[in-house]
C-alpha positions in Angstrom: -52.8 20.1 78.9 -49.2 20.7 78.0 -48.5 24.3 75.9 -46.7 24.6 73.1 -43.6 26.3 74.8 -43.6 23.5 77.0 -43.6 21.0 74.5 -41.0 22.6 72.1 -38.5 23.4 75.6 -38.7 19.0 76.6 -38.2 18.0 72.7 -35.3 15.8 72.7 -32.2 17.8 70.4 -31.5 16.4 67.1 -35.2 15.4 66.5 -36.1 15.9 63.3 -38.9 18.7 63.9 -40.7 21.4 61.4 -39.0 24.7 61.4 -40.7 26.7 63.7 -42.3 30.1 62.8 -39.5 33.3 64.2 -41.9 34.0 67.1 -41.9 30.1 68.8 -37.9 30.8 67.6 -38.1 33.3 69.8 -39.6 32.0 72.6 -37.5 28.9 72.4 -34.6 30.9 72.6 -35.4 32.6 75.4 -36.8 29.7 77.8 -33.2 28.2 76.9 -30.5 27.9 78.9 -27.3 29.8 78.1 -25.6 26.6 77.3 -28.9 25.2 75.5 -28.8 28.1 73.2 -24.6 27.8 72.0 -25.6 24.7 71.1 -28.7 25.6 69.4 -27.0 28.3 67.7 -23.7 25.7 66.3 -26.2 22.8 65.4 -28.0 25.9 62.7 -25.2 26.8 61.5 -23.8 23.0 60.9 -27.2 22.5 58.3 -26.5 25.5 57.0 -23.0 24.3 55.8 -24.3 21.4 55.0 -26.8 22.3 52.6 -24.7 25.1 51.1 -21.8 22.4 50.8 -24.4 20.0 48.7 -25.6 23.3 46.4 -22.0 23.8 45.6 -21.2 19.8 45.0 -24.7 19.8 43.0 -23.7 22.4 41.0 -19.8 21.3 40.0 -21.1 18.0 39.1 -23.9 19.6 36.5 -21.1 22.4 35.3 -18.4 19.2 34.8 -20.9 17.2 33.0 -21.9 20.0 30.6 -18.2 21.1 29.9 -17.8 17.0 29.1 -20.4 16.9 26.6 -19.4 20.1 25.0 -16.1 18.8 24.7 -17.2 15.6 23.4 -19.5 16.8 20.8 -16.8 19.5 19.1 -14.2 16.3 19.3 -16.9 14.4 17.1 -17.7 17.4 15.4 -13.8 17.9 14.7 -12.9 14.4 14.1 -10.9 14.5 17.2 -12.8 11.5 19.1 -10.8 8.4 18.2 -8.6 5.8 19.4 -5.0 6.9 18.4 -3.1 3.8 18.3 -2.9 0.7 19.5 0.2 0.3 22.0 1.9 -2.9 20.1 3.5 -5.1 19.0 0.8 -7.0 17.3 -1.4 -10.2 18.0 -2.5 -12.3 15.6 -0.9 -12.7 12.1 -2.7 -11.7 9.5 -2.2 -10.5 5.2 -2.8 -7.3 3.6 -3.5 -7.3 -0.1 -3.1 -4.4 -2.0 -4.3 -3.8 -5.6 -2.8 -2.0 -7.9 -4.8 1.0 -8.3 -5.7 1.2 -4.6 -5.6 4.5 -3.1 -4.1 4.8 0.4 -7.5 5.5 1.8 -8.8 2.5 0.7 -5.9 1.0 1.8 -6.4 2.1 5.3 -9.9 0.8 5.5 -8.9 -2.2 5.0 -6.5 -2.0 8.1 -9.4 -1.1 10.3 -11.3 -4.2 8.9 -8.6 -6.5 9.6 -8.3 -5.0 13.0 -4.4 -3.9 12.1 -5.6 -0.3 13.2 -7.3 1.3 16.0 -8.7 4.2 13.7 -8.5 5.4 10.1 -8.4 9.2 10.5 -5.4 8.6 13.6 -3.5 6.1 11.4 -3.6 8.7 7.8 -1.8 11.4 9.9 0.9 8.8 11.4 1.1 8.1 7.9 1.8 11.9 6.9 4.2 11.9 9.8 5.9 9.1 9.2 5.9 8.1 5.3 8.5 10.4 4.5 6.4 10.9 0.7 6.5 7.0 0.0 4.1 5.5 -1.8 2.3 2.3 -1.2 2.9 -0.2 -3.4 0.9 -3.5 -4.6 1.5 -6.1 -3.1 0.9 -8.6 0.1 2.1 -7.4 3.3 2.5 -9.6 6.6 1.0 -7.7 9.6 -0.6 -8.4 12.7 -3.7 -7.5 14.8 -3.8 -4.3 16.9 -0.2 -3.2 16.2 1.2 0.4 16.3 0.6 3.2 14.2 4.4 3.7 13.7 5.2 -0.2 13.3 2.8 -0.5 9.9 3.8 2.2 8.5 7.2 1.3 8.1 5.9 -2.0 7.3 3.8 -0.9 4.5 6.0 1.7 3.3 9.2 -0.9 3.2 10.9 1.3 5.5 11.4 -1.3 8.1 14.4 -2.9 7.2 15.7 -3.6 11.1 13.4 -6.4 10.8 13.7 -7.6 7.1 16.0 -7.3 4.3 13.1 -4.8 2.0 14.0 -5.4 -1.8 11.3 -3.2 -4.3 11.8 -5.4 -7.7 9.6 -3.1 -10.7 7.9 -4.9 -13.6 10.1 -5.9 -16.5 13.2 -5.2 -14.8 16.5 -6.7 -16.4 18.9 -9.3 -14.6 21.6 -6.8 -14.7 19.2 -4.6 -13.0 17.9 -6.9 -10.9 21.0 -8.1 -9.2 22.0 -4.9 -8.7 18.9 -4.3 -6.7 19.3 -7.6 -4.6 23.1 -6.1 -3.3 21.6 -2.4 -2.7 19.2 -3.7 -0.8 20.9 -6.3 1.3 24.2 -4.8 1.4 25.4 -8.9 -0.2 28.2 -8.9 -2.7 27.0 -8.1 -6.0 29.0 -11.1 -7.5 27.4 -13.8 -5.5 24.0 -12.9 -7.1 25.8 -12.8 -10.4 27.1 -16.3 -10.2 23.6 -17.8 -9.1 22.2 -16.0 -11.9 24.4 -18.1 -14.3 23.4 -21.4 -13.1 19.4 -21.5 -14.2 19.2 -25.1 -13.8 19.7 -25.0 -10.2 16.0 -23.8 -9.9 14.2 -25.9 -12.1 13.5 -24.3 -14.9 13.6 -24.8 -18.9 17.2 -26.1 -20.0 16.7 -23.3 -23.1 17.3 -20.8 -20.2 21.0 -19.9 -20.5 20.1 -18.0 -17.3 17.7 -16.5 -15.3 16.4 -13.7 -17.2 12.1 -13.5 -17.1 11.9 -15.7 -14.0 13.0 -12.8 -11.4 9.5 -11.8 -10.8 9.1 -8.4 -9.6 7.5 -7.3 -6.5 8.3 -5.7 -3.1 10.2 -8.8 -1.4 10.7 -8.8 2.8 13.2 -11.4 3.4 14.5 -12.4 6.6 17.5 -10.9 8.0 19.7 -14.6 7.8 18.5 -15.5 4.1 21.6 -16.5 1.8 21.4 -15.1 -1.7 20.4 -18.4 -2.9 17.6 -18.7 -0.9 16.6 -15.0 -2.2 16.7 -16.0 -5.5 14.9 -19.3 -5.5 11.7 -17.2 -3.9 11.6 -15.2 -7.0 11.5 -17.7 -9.7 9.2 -19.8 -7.2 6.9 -17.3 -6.8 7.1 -16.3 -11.3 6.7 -20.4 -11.9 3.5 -20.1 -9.4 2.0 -16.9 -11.8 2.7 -19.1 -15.0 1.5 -22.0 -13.4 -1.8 -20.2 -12.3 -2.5 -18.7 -15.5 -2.2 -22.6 -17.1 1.3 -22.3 -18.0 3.1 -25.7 -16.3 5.7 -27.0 -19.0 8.9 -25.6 -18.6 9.7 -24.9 -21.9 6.1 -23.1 -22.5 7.0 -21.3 -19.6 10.3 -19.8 -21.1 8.5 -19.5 -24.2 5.5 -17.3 -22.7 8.2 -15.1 -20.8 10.0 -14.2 -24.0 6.6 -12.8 -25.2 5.3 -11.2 -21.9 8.5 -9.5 -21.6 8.5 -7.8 -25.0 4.8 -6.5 -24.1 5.5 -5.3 -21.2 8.7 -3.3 -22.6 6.4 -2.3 -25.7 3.0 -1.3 -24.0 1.6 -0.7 -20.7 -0.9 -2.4 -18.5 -3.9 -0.8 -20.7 -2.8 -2.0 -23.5 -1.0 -5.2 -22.8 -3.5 -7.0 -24.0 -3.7 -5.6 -27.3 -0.1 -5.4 -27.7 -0.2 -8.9 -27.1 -2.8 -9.9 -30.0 -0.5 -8.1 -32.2 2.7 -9.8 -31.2 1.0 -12.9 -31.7 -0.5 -11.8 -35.4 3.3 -11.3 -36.3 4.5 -14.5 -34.5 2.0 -16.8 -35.8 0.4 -15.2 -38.9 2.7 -13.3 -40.4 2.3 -11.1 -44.0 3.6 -9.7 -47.0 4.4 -6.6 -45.2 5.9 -8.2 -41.8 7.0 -11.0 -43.7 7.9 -12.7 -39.9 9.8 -9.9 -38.5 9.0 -8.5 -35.0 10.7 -5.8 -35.6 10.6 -4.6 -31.8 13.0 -1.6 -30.5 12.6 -3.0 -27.2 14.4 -6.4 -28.1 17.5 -4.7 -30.0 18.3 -2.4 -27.2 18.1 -5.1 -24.9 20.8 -6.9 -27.1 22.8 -3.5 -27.0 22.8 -3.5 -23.7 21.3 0.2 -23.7 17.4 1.8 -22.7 17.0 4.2 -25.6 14.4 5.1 -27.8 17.0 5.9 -30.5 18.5 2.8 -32.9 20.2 3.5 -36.2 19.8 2.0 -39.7 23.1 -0.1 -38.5 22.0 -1.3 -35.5 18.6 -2.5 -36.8 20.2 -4.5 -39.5 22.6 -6.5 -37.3 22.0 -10.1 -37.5 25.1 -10.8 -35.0 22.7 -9.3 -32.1 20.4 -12.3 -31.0 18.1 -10.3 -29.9 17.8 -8.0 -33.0 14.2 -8.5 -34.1 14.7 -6.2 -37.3 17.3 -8.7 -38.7 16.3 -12.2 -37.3 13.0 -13.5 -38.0 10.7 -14.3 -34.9 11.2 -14.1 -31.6 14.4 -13.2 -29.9 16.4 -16.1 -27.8 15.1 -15.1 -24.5 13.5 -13.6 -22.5 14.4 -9.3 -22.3 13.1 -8.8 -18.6 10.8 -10.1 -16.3 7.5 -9.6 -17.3 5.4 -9.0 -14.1 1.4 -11.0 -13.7 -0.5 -8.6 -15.8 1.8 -9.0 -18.9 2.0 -12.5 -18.5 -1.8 -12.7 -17.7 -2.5 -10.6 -21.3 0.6 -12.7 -22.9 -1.9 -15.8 -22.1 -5.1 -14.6 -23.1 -4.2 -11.9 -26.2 -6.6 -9.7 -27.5 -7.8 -11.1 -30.8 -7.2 -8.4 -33.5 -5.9 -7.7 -37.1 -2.9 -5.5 -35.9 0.3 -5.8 -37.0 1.3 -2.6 -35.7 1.7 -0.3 -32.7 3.5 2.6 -31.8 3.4 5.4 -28.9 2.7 8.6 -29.5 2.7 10.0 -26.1 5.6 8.6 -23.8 3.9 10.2 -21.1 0.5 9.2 -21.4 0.9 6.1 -22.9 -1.1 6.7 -25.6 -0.7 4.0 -28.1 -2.0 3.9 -32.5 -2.0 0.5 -34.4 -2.5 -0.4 -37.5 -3.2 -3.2 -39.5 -1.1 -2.4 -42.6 2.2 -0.5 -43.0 1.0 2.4 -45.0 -1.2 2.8 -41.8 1.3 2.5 -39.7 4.0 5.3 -41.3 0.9 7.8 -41.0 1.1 6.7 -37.0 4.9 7.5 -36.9 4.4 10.8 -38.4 2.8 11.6 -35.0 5.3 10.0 -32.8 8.1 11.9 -35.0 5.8 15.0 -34.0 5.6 14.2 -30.4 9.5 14.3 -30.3 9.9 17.1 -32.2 7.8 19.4 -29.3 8.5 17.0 -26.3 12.6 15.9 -27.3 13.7 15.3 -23.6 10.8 12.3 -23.5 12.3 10.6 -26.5 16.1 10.2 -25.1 
């Protein structure tokens, strides 16, 4: 029989054999060559790099992967963990419609569900960064799919203008005013917008229009950099014809009839009470009393005819009758149009609240806060308060 010295001294190196116990060691050392014994000696000490090496990797790759979760988790905890952008320019085309009355964040979730944005919480602090304070306003904005942070923000905020001509258009604006707007904006010649606006027939509308007054529709307007001032022009009373047309308004002379009304209720109320404002335009207008006796009598009308925005007339001014537009002195409604009423006006100018008012007046310019009344003794009670109002609050009633 063969002894276990012997065995351990023939066993081929590099087999793969149980670790022997420090006394065989021992002995296996010392029935070893010299040479048999470096080599012994280097081929230890090679495993036991090896295995230290593999500890160390082992434990990098556990420390990394507990330093990435932690980081992870206070990101999610922190908000942190979200796409920031996408890179731009844009994919496919696609509308946002803002309400009025929509807040920005409601506004930015509908972004994210049109795929516009990458993230909500990334694109509100471009917005901070980048708004400069502007507000966004109602309206339909062309965007596209995945586009940049920076790009829809000037989109949305009309601060792009080296891609469009921007022109912001508020409700019930005046031609005057309007036209104005058009040149600021577009950096055009204020006269060429002036001389379209004194050829009404040239856009299809009534022939009682003696010009374009009420059929400038307001709104934010992108046009493109090339369009002429003609071509401006016709996609505002385009897009008013298409609100009176969609609220049942089609006839041309209806149409210019409905904007002289909408445009005195927007001038005389405000979106809450445009409605009511409207049923008691149309008591005066249509069923008129002892006490009216078919007046209007609307400030709003006379200083449009004055050519002013005041709050103050005098006896003189009220009584007139050379001032078309004096609703104190002429009977009915004025000869046109005093502004252009935006959709909610002429939606409540189409469907009035039915009431017995004959009377309104604003007590609060701030607020809004509107009395009526259905007789005149009711009514000079009403504009006792008013009076009172300016008396405490005189730099609201310039």
């Amino acid at each position: 029989m063969t002894s276990s010295s012997s065995h351990q001294q023939h066993r081929p190196q590099g087999s793969e054999a149980r670790p022997a116990s420090p006394e065989s060691s021992a002995d296996t050392l010392g029935a070893m060559t010299p040479r048999e014994r470096l080599l012994h000696v280097r081929q230890n000490r090679k495993r036991r790099l090896r295995r230290r090496a593999v500890v160390i990797t082992a434990t990098l790759l556990v420390f990394a992967t507990v330093v990435a979760l932690i980081t992870v988790g206070l990101q999610r905890l922190l908000g942190m963990y979200d796409t920031q952008s996408y890179p731009g320019p844009g994919e496919t085309p696609v509308t946002l419609v803002v309400k009025p009355g929509m807040g920005a964040s409601e506004v930015f979730a509908e972004l994210k569900s049109l795929d516009v944005i990458a993230s909500e919480k990334s694109f509100s602090r471009s917005f901070s960064e980048l708004s400069g304070g502007a507000q966004i306003q109602a309206g339909e904005y062309k965007l596209k799919t995945k586009m940049k942070n920076e790009d829809v923000v000037k989109v949305i905020t009309g601060n792009d203008l080296t891609k469009v001509l921007y022109v912001p258009i508020a409700g019930n604006m005046r031609i005057t005013e309007v036209m104005q707007q058009l040149s600021k904006y577009t950096r055009i010649p204020l006269e060429q917008f002036q001389d379209l606006g004194k050829q009404p027939q040239k856009f299809g509308i009534s022939t009682k229009a003696k010009n374009l007054e009420g059929y400038l529709a307001p709104g934010e307007y992108r046009f493109p950099l090339d369009a002429t001032p003609e071509q401006m022009i016709r996609t505002m009373v385009d897009k008013q014809k298409k609100i009176l047309a969609d609220a049942g308004v089609k006839d041309a002379d209806a149409q210019y009839l409905l904007l002289t009304k909408a445009s005195i209720v927007e001038a005389e109320g405000n979106p809450k009470n445009y409605a009511i404002i409207a049923g008691a335009l149309e008591n005066r207008v249509e069923r008129p009393n002892e006490d009216t006796g078919g007046f209007i009598n609307s400030d709003a009308t006379v200083t449009y005819g004055l050519g002013q925005r005041t709050l103050h007339l005098s006896d003189a001014q009220k009584r007139d009758k050379t001032n078309p537009y004096n609703t104190y002195a002429n009977k009915g409604l004025p000869v046109g149009p005093i502004g252009s009423p935006e959709k909610a006006a002429i939606d409540a100018t189409v469907h009035p609240q039915k009431n017995d008012y004959y009377y309104w007046v604003t007590i609060d310019i701030k607020t809004g806060e509107t009395l009526y009344a259905k007789t005149y003794a009711e009514h000079q009670v009403n504009e006792q308060k008013y009076l009172q109002y300016c008396a405490a609050h005189p730099s609201a009633c310039q």
